[in-house]
Every structure is written in C-alpha cells, then in structure tokens.
C-alpha positions as CSV (number, residue, x, y, z in Angstrom):
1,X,0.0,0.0,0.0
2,X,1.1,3.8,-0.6
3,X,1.2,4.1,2.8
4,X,3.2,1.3,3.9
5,X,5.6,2.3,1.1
6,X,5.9,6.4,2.6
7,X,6.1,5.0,5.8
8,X,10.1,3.5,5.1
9,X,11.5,6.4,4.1
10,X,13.1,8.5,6.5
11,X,11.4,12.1,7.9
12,X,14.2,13.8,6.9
13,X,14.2,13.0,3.4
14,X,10.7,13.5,2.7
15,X,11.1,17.2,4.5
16,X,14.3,17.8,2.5
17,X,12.4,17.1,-1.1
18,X,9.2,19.3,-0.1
19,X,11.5,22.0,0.8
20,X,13.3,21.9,-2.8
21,X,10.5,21.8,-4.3
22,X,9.0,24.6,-2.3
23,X,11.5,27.0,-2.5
24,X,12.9,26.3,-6.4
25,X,9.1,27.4,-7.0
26,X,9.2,30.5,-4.9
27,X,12.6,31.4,-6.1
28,X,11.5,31.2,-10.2
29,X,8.7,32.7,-9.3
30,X,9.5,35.6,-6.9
31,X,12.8,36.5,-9.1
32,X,10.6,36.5,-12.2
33,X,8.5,39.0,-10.6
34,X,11.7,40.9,-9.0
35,X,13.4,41.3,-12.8
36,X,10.7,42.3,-14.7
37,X,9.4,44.8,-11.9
38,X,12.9,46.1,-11.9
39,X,13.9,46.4,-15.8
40,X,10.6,47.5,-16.6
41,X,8.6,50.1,-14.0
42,X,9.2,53.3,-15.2
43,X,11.9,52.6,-17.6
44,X,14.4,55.7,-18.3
45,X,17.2,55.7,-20.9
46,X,20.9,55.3,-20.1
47,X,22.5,57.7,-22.5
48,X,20.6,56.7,-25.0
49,X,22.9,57.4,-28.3
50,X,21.3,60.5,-30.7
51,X,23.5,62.0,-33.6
52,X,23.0,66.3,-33.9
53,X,23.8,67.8,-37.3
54,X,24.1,71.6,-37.3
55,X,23.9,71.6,-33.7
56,X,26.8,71.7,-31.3
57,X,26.9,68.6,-29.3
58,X,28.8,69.7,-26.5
59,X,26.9,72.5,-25.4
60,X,23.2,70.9,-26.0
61,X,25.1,67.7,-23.9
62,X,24.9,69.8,-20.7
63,X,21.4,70.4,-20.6
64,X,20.1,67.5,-22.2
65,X,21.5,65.4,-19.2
66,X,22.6,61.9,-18.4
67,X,19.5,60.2,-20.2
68,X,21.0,61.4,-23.7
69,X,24.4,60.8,-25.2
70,X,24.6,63.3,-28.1
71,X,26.6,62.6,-30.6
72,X,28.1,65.4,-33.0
73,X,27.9,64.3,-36.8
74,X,29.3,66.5,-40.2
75,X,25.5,66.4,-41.9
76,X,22.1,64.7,-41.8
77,X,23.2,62.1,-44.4
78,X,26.2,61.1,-41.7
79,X,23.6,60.7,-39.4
80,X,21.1,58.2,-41.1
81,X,24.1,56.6,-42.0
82,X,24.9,55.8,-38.1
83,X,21.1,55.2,-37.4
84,X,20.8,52.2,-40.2
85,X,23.6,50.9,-38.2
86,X,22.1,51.1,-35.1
87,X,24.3,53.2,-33.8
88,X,21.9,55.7,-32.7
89,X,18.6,55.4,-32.1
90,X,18.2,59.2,-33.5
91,X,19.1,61.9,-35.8
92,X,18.4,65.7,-35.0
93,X,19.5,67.7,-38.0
94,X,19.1,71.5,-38.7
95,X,17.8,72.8,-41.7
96,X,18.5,76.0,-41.9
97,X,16.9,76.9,-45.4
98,X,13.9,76.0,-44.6
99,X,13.8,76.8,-41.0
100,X,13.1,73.5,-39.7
101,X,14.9,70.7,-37.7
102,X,14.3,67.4,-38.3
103,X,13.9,64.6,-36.1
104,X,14.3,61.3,-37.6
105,X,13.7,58.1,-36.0
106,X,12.8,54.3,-36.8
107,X,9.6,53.1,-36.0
108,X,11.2,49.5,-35.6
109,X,12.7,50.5,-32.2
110,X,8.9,51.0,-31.3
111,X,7.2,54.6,-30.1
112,X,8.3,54.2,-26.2
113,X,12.0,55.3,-28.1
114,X,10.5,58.6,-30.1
115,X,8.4,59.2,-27.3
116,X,12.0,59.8,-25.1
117,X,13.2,61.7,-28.2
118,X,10.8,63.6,-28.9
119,X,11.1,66.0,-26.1
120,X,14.3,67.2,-26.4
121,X,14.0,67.7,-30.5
122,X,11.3,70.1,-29.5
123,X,13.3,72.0,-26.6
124,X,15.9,72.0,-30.1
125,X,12.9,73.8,-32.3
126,X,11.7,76.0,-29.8
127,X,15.5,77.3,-28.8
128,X,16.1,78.0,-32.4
129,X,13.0,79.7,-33.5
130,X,12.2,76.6,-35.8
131,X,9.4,74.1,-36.6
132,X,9.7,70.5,-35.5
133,X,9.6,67.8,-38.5
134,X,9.6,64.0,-37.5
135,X,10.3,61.2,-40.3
136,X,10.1,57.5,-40.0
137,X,13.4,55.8,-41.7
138,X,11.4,52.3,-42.0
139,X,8.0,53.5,-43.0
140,X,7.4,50.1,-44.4
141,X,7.2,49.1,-40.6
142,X,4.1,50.8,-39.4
143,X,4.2,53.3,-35.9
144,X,2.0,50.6,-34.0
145,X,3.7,47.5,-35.5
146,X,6.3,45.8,-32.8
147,X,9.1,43.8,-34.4
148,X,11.1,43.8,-32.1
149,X,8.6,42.6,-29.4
150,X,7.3,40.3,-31.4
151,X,11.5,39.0,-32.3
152,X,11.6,39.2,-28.3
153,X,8.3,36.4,-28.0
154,X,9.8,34.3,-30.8
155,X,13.2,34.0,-28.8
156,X,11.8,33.6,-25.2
157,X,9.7,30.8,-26.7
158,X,13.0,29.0,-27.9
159,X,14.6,29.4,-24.6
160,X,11.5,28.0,-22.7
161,X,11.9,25.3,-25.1
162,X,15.3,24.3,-24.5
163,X,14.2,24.9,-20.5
164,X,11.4,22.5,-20.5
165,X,13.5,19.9,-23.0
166,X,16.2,19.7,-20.1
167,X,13.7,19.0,-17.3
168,X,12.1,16.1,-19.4
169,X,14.8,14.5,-20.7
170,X,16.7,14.8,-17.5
171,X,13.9,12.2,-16.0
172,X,13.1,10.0,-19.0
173,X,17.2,10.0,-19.1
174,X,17.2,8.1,-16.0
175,X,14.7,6.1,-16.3
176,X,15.5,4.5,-19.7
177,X,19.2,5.0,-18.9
178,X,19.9,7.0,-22.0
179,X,23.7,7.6,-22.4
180,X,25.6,11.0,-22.8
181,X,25.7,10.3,-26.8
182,X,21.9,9.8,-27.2
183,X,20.5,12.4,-24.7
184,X,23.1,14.9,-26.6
185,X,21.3,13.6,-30.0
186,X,17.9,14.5,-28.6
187,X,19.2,18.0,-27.7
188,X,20.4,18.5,-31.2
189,X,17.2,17.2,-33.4
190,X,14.6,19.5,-30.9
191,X,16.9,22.6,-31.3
192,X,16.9,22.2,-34.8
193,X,13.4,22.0,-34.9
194,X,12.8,24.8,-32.9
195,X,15.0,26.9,-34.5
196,X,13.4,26.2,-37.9
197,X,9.7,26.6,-36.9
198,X,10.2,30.1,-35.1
199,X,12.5,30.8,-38.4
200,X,9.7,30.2,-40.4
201,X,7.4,32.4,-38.0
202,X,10.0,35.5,-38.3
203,X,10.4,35.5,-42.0
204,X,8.3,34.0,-44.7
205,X,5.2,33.5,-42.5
206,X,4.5,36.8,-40.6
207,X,7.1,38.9,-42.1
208,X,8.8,40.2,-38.7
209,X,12.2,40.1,-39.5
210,X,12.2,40.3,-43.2
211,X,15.0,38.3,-45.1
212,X,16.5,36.5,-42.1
213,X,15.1,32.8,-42.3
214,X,18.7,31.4,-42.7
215,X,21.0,34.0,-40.8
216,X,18.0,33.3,-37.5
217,X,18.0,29.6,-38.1
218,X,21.1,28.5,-36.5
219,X,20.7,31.1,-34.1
220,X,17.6,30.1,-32.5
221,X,19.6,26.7,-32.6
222,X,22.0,26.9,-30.8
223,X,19.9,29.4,-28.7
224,X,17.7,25.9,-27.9
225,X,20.4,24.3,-27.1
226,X,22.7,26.6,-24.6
227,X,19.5,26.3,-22.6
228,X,18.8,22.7,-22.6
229,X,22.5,21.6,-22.1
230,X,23.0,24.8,-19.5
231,X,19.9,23.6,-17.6
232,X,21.0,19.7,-18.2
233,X,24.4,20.0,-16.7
234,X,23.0,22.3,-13.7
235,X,20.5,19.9,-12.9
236,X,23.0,17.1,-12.5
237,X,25.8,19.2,-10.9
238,X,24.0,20.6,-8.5
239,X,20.2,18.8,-8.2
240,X,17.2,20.8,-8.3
241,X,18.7,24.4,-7.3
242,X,20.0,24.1,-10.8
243,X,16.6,23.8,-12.3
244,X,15.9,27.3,-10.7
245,X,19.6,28.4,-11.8
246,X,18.6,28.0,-15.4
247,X,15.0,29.6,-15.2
248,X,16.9,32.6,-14.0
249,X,19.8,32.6,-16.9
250,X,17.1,32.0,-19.6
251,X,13.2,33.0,-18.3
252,X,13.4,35.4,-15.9
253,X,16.4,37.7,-16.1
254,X,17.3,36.4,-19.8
255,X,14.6,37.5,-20.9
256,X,14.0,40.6,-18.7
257,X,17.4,41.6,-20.4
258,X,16.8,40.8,-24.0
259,X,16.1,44.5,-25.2
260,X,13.5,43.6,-27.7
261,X,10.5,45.2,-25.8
262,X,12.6,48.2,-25.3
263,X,16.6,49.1,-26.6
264,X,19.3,48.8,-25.0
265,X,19.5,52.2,-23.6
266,X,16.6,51.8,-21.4
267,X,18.6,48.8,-19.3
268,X,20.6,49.8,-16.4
269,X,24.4,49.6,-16.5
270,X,24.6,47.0,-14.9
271,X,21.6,44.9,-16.8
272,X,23.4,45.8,-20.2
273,X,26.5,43.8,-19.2
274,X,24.3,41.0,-17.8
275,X,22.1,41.5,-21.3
276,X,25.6,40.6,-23.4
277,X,26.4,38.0,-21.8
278,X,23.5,35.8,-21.8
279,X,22.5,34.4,-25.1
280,X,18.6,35.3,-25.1
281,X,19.3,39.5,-25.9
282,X,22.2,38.5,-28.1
283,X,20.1,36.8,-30.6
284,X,17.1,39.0,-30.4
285,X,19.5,42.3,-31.7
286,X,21.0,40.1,-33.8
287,X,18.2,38.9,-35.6
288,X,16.8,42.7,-35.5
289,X,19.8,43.7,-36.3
290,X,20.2,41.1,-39.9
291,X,17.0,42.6,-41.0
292,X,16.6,46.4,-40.5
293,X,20.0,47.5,-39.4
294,X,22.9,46.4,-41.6
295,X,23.8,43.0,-39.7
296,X,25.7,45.3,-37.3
297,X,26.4,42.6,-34.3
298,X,25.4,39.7,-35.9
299,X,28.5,37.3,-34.8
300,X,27.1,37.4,-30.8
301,X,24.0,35.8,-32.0
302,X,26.2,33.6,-33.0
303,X,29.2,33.3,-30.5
304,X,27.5,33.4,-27.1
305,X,25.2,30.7,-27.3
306,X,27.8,28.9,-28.7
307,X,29.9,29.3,-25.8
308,X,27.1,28.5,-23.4
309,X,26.8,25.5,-25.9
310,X,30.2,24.4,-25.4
311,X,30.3,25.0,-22.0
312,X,27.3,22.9,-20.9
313,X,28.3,19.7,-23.0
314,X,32.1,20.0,-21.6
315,X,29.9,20.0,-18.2
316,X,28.3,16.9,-19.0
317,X,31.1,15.2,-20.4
318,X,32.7,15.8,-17.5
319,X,30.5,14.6,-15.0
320,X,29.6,11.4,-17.3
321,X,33.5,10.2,-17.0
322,X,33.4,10.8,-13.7
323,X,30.1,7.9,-13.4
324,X,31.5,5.6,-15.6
325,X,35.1,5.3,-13.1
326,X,33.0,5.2,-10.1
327,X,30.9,2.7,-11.5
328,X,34.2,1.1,-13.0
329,X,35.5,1.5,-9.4
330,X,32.8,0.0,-7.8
C-alpha cells in the first residue's frame, strides 16, 4: 500500500524534497516577478545614443542630461548613415533653409523610443526659433507595429523550449538510462526543430524580420540548445537548485534583459552587461539587427550561445567520466 511504502522512508528525506521543491518554486517565481518589476517600471534611458547635425553637441550635452548621449555628426546624411547601423537610435539635424529641424527616427525601435526623443528635438525647435519635422526611416514598418517585441516572443519561446527539454529529458534519461551520446542527439534534433519553426514564424510566414530565415535559423539553434544543455548539466551538478539556476539565466532575467520590448538604452548599467552576456538579448538584436539595421552585431547571435553551448556539453562530459570510473571503481 502507498502508505506502507511512505512510511520506510526517513522524515528527513521526505522534509528535505518538499522544501526543494517549495522553494525552487518561490525562487523562479519571486525572481521573475523581482526582474521584470525592476527592468521594466518606469523605464528611463541610459544615454541613450542621438547624432546632432548643425547643432553643437557639447553645449546641448549639458542640458540635455545623463539620459541622452549626443553625438556630433558632419550632416544629416552622416547621421542616417549611423542610425541604419544602429548606432543611434536618433538623428536631429538642422535645416536652416527651410527653417526647420528634423527629427528622424525608426519606428522598428517602437514609439516608447521617439516618445523619449521627442522632447528634447522640441526644446531644439523652440530654442532655435524653428518648426519640429519628424520622419520615419522604415515606413514600411508601421508606428503601432512591434518587431522587435514580437523577435523578443519568438526567442523567449526558444529558450522555454530548450528549459522544459532539459527537465524532461533529464527524467526520462534516468529512467531509460539514455547515455551521454543519445540524450546529446535528442538535444540537437529538438533545437533544430525549434530553431526552424520560429525561423519560419519571423520571415516568410508573418514577415517580422524580413530576409532572415537562414542568418536566425542557427541562431535560434543553438539558442535551444545553450539552454537545454546549461539547464541539463546544472541539474545534475548541483540537483534541483540548478533547475531554478537556469530559469533565471534563460526566463526570468534572460529575458528581462533581452532589449526587444525596449533598446538597450533603457537597461541599467549593470543589466546591459548581464544582457551581453547571456544568449537570449544577443540573438534577439542580432536577428533585428540582420534585418533592419545592416547586420551590425550579428556574430554574438552567433558566438554566445555557442559558448554557453560548449560550455554545458564540456559539463556533462565531465561529469559522465566521472560515473563511468565510479561505477568502474565500484
């Protein structure tokens, strides 16, 4: 009986595993709640970058404040050619001939971004005795459309992927006692997969991300995968903590850090060097980045989930050896 059965196993134990389970919920849970409640309540930019044409820099700098970097440029044309970059997020040109200045913007970055720039182009306007003028760069992305939320969605739903993939197989691993070789194959076949249905979804199907099927594919990928052999190899390192270790890296404060609901900019500091070091934010600009602003930054999509890649198999290599000479041992 169930009963009889509960009844051999000691107290302790039985306290120990409805404590881990207890708290790994709270802690997802609560941290999930903590990150997004911190990135996101009342979000301010972090010298957020703006190129000035026919306006001196320096001097505006000083009463613009800490929330703008203003960066001096020869002519308009110098910078659009920054803002297609990426670079800035902003050009703020002066035309003197017809009395105007200009503010030009891309609606991909969303209108939370022109909404910050907005303000100071007018206190511009106003201190020259000119009219305002605002353009859209991308006008074939519309002023309520979101790509890069919507690139955000598509990535954070590759990442929960891999999340859930390294929970399952971690338990059917054990109980059909799949080796190193054949859980790593399972890994590789669902990331491909992934990475090829939310490819699909960003280019020919909705259009996000325009001309990026194949430059996105191996991202999302290896995306997939840094977070089903990171959350593999926590899990047996260090048990269940690592389960909560992982939702951190890849649900909560991954994504809470992957600048596709807002830019870079609005992150604190400290969240920007967090933001390029996990993989989630690096593939999200770099997929934005492949298909409205020149490719700039395209190798981290690449390069850091690689690296997380790399890292977790040599993890689980590792600890597989170290098995097979116990059991050899024993």
């Amino acid at each position: 009986m169930p009963t009889k059965d509960l009844s051999v196993i000691p107290r302790r134990t039985v306290l120990r595993a409805v404590l881990t389970v207890m708290v790994s919920a709270l802690l997802t849970g609560g941290l999930f709640s903590l990150f997004y409640i911190a990135v996101f309540n009342a979000p301010e930019p972090h010298e957020l970058p703006i190129a000035l044409a026919g306006i001196p820099a320096a001097s505006m700098q000083k009463t613009a404040g800490d929330e703008y970097k203003l960066i001096q440029v020869s002519d308009q044309a110098a910078g659009l050619s920054r803002l297609n970059r990426h670079d800035v997020y902003g050009v703020i040109a002066l035309d003197a001939t017809h009395r105007t200045v200009r503010l030009s913007y891309t609606s991909v970055d969303g209108s939370s971004v022109l909404a910050y720039m907005q303000p100071l182009a007018k206190r511009i306007a106003e201190h020259s005795g000119m009219a305002l003028s605002v353009r859209n760069t991308t006008p074939e992305v519309a002023s309520n459309a979101t790509p890069g939320r919507s690139v955000f969605f598509a990535v954070f739903g590759t990442a929960l992927t891999g999340f859930v993939l390294s929970q399952a197989l971690s338990s059917l691993a054990k109980v059909l006692r799949l080796s190193l070789r054949a859980r790593l194959g399972i890994m590789l076949m669902v990331s491909v997969i992934a990475g090829l249905f939310v490819a699909l979804l960003l280019d020919p199907w909705y259009g996000i991300a325009p001309g990026t099927f194949w430059l996105a594919l191996p991202m999302l990928a290896l995306l997939c995968m840094s977070a089903v052999t990171t959350g593999t190899a926590l899990l047996e390192a260090v048990g269940p903590l690592g389960q909560v270790i992982t939702a951190v890296l890849f649900i909560t404060l991954g994504n809470a850090t992957a600048t596709g609901i807002l830019p870079m900019p609005f992150l604190s500091p400290a969240y920007q060097v967090i933001s390029r070091m996990l993989p989630t934010g690096n593939v999200v600009r770099a997929v934005l980045s492949a298909s409205y602003f020149e490719g700039v930054g395209q190798l981290a999509g690449y390069l850091v989930p690689f690296i997380w890649v790399a890292a977790g198999v040599l993890v689980l290599v590792v600890l597989n050896r170290k098995r097979d000479a116990h059991r050899t041992l024993g």
